[in-house]
C-alpha positions in Angstrom: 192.8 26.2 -105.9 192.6 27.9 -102.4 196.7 28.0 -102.4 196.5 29.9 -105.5 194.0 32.4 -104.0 195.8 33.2 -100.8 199.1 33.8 -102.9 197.1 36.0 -105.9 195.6 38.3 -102.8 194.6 41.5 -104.2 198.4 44.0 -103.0 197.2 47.5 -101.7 199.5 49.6 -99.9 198.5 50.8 -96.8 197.7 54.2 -98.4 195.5 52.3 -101.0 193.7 50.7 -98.0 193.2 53.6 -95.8 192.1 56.0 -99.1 194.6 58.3 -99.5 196.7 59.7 -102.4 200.6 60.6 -103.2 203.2 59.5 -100.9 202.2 60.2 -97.4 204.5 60.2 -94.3 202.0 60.5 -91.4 198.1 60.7 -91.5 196.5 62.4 -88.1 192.8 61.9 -88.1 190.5 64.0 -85.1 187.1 62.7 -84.5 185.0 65.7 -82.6 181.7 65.8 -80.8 180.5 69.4 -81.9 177.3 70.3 -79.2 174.3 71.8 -81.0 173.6 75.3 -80.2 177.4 75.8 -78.4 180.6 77.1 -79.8 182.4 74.2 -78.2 184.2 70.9 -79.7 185.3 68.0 -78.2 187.8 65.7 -79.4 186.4 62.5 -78.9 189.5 60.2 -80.8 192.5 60.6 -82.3 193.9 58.4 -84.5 198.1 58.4 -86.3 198.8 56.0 -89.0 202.6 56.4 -90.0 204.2 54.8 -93.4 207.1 54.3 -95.0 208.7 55.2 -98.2 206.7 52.1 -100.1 203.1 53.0 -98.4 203.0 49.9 -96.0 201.6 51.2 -93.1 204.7 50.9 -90.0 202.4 52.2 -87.4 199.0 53.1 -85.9 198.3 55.2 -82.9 195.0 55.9 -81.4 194.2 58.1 -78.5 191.0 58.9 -76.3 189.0 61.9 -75.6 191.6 62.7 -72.7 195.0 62.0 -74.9 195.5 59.3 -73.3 196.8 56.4 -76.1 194.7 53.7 -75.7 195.9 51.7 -78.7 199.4 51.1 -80.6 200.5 48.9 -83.5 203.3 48.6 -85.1 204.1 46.6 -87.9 206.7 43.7 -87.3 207.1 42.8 -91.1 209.8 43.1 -93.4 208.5 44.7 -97.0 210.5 44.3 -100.1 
């Protein structure tokens, strides 16, 4: 029974998974810190997913309030 659960695992893409919709290439996402009572933002993260033709996700990129990347992963599979 559990070998026939870990091979009948529900099969999202990667666009599935991260919500999105149509065939996309590269998702940027800016998080900001907007001040009350100031016209200023800050960028407090920024994250880049990337995807290939099939939606698996091929890489994720993720830098800090100072642009500095503070996290990469890329995908080491093989999709068919």
């Amino acid at each position: 029974l559990l070998v026939s659960n870990l091979f009948s695992a529900d099969k999202k893409t990667g666009w599935e998974k991260d919500g999105l919709k149509g065939k996309v290439k590269e998702w940027v996402k800016s998080d900001y810190d907007i001040k009350s009572g100031e016209d200023a933002k800050e960028i407090t993260e920024k994250s880049i997913s990337r995807y290939d033709e099939k939606g698996n996700k091929i890489e994720a990129k993720r830098y800090d309030d100072k642009g500095t990347m503070d996290k990469i992963s890329t995908s080491a599979y093989t999709y068919y």
